[in-house]
C-alpha positions as CSV (number, residue, x, y, z in Angstrom):
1,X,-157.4,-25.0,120.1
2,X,-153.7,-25.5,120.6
3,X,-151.6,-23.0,118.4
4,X,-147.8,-23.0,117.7
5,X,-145.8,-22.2,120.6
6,X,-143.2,-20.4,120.6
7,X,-140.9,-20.1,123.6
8,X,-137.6,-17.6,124.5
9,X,-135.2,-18.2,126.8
10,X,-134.1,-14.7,128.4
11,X,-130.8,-14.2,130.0
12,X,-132.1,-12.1,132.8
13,X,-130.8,-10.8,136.3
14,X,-131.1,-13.0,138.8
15,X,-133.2,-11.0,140.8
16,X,-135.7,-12.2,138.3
17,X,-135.5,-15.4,139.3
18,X,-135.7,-15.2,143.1
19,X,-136.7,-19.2,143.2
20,X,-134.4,-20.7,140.7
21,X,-131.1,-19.2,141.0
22,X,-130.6,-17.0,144.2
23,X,-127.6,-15.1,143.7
24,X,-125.1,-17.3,141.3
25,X,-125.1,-14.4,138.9
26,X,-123.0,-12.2,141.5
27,X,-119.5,-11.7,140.0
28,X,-116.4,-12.8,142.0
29,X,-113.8,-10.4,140.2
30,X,-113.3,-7.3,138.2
31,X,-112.4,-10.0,135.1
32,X,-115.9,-11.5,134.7
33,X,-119.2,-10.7,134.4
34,X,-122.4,-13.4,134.2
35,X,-125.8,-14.1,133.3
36,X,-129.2,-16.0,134.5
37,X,-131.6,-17.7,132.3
38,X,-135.0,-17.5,132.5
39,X,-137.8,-19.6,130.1
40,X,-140.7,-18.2,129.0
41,X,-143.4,-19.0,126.4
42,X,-145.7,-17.6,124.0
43,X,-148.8,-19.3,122.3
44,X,-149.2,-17.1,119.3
45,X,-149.5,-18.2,115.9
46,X,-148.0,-15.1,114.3
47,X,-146.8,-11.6,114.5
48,X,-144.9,-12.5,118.4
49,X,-144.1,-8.6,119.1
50,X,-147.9,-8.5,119.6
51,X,-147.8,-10.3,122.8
52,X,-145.9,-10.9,126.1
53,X,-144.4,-13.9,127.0
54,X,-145.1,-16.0,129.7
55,X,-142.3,-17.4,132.3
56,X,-142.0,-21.0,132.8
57,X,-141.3,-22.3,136.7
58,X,-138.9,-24.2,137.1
59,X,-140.1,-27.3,136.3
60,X,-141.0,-26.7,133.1
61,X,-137.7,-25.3,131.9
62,X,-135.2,-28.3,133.9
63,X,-135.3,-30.4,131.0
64,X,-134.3,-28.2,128.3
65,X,-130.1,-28.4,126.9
66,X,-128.2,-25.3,126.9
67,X,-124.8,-24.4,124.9
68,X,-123.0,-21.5,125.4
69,X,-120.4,-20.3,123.1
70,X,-117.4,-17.9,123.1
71,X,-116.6,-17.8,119.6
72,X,-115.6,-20.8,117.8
73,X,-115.3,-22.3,121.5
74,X,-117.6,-24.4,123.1
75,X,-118.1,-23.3,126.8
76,X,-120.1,-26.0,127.9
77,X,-122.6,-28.1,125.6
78,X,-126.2,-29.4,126.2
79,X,-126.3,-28.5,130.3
80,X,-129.4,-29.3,131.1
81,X,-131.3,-26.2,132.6
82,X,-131.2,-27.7,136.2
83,X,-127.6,-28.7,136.0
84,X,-126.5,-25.0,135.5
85,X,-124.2,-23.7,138.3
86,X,-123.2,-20.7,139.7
87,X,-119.9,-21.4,137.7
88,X,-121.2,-21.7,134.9
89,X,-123.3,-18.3,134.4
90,X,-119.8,-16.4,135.5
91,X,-117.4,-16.5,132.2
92,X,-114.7,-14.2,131.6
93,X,-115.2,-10.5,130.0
94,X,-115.6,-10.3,125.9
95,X,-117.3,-10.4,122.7
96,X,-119.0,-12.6,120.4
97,X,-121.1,-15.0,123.3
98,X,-123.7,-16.8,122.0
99,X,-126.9,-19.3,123.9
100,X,-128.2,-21.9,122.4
101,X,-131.3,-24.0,123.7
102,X,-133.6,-27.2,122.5
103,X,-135.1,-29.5,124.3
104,X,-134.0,-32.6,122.1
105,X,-131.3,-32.9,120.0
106,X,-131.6,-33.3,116.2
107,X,-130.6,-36.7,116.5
108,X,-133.2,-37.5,118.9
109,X,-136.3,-35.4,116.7
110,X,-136.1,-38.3,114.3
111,X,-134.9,-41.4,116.4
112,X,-137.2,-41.3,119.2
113,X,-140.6,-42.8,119.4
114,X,-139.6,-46.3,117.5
115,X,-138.4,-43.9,114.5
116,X,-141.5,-41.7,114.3
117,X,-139.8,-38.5,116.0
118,X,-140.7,-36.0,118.4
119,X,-141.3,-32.6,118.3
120,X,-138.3,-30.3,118.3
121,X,-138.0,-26.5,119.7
122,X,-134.3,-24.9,118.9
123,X,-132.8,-21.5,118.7
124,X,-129.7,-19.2,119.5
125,X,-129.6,-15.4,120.6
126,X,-128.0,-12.9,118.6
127,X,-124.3,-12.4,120.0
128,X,-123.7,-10.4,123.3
129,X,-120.9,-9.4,125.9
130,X,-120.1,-10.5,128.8
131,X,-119.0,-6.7,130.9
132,X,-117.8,-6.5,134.4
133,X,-120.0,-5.8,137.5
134,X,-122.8,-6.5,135.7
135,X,-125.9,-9.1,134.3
136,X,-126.1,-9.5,130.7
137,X,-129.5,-9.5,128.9
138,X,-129.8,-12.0,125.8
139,X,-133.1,-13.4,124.4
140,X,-133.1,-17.0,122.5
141,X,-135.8,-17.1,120.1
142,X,-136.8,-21.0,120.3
143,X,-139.5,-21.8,117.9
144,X,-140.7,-25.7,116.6
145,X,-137.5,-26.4,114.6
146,X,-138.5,-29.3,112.5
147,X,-140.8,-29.9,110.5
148,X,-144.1,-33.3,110.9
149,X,-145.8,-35.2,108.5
150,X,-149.6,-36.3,109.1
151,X,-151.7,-38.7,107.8
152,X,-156.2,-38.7,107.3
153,X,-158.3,-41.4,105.4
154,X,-161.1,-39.5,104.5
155,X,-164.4,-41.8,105.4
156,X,-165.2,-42.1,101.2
157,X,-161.8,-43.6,101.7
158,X,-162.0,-45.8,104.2
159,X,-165.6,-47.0,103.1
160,X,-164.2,-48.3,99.9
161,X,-161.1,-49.6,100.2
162,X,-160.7,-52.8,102.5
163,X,-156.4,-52.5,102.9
164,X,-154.8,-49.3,102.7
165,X,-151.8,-47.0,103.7
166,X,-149.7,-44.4,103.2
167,X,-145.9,-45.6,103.2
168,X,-142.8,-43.2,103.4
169,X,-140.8,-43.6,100.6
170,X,-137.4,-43.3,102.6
171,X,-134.8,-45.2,104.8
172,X,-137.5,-45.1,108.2
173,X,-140.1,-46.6,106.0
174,X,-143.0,-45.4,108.0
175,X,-146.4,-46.5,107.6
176,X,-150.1,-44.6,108.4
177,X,-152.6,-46.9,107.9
178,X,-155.5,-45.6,110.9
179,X,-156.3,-42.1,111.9
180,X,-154.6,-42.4,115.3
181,X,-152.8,-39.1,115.2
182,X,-149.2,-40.2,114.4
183,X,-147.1,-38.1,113.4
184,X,-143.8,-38.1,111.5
185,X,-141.0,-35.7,112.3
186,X,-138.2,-34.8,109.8
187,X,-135.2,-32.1,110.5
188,X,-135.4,-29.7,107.4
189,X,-132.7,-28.8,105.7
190,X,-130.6,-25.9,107.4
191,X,-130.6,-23.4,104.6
192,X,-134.3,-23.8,103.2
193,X,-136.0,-25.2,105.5
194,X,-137.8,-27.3,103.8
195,X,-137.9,-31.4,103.6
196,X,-139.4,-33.0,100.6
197,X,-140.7,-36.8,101.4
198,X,-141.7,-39.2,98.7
199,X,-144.7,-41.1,99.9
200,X,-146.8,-44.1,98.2
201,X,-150.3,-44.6,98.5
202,X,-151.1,-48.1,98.3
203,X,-155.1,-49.4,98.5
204,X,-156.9,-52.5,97.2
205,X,-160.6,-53.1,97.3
206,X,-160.9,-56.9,96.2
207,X,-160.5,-55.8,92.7
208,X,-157.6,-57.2,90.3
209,X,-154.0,-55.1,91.6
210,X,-153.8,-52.1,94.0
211,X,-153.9,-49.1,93.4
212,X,-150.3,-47.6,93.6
213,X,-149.6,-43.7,93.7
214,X,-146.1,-42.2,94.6
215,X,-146.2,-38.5,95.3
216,X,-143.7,-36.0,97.4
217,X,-144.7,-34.2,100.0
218,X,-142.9,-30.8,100.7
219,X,-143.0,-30.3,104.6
220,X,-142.0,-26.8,106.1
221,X,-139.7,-26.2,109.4
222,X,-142.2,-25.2,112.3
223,X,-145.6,-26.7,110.9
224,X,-147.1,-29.8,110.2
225,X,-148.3,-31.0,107.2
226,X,-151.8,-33.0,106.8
227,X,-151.9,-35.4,104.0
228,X,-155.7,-35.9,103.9
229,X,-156.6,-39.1,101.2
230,X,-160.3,-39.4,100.3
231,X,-162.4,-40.3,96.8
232,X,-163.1,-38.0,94.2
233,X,-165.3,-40.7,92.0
234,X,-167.7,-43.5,93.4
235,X,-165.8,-46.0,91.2
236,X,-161.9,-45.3,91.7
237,X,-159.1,-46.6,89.6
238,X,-155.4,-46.3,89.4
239,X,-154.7,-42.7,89.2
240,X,-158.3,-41.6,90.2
241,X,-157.7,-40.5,94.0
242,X,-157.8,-37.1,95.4
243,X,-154.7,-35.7,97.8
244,X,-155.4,-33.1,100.0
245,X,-153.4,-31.0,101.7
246,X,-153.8,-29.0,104.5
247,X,-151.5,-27.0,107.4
248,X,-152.5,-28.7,110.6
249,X,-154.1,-26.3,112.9
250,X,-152.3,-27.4,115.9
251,X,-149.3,-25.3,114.3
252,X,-150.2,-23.4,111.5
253,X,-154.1,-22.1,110.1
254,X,-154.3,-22.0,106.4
255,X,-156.7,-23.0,103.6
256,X,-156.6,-26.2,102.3
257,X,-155.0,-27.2,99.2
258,X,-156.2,-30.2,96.9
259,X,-153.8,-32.2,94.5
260,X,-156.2,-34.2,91.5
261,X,-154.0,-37.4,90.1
262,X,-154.4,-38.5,87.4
């Protein structure tokens, strides 16, 4: 089964990296020092000191965006990983240099995929100097940044009702109404890092109305969130339906979590 990955990017020597950067980490004068980037990746769930990373080729990492900042200045912004030049990795001598990495922008988490979102991996390294004659050695933590949103009509579900679906309450206005996997991406708020989502739960069975629940479902940066909708009485009525919530285990293993309305 597919866990939560967790990737770093680690500002290695270049000797590291013998097919991916040959030798633009040398330094051309006393003034500046440099660094190489390397991206690795790490499949565990928890406790990541446990295990060793693993180094993606070259390939794999091209794609990613890379900022690099001196301070409150922007060196260069969202280089992809291929477009990085020996010029680049050479910056002057000093403090207070920071990487940062994702391989979408926020903007793009939420936009892409007709509105539905994509997955999102972000991080920055702790600050680190830049010293003459020499490489630097920085890690970027990048873990699943955002937070997704899942939707499962459980068969007692789908056996009774005829029309159903599970509408986000927002400005994207999303809709589940099959169990083809889709998944809805939000970017949590930067302090909490949480996301609440108001949801309605709309189904009709040929009786007189629908049945019409609005609920809010909390989501969490880094794991996503399985709404699963079933019966919890042969006969249901307004009010009578049984949430449950569960951490998908593509991300995150937990127990699951039921919600009675009534």
């Amino acid at each position: 089964m597919k866990k939560r990955a967790i990737l770093f990017f680690s500002l290695l020597a270049t000797l590291l990296l013998t097919a991916c950067l040959s030798d633009f980490d040398t330094p051309k004068v006393a003034r500046e020092g440099s660094f190489a980037i390397e991206l690795a990746e790490d499949s565990l769930v928890e406790e990541v000191e446990t295990r060793a990373a693993r180094e993606l080729n070259y390939g794999e990492a091209s794609e990613y965006l890379v900022t690099l900042t001196h301070g409150a200045e922007v060196i260069w912004k969202e280089k992809l990983f291929k477009d990085i030049t020996q010029a680049d990795r050479i910056q002057p001598l000093g403090n207070s240099y920071v990487v940062m990495a994702e391989d979408v922008t926020k903007d793009e988490a939420e936009s892409a995929n007709n509105g539905w979102g994509c997955l999102r991996y972000a991080g920055q390294s702790d600050a680190f100097s830049i010293v003459a004659n020499q490489t630097t050695h920085v890690t970027v933590p990048c873990r699943m940044a955002n937070a997704g949103l899942r939707v499962y009509f459980d068969s007692s579900f789908t056996d009774f009702f005829t029309d159903y679906a599970v509408t986000t309450d927002d400005v994207r206005g999303l809709k589940f109404n099959s169990n083809n996997g889709d998944i809805a991406y939000y970017n949590p708020d930067a302090t909490t890092k949480t996301r609440a989502v108001p949801v309605i739960i709309s189904a009709s069975a040929g009786w007189e109305g629908t049945v019409r629940l609005t609920r809010t479902i909390n989501l969490q940066a880094g794991k996503i969130i399985r709404l699963n909708v079933k019966l919890n009485s042969p006969e249901p009525t307004e009010g009578n339906i049984t949430l449950s919530i569960s951490y998908d285990d593509e991300f995150k293993e937990g127990t699951n979590t039921e919600i009675f309305l009534e």
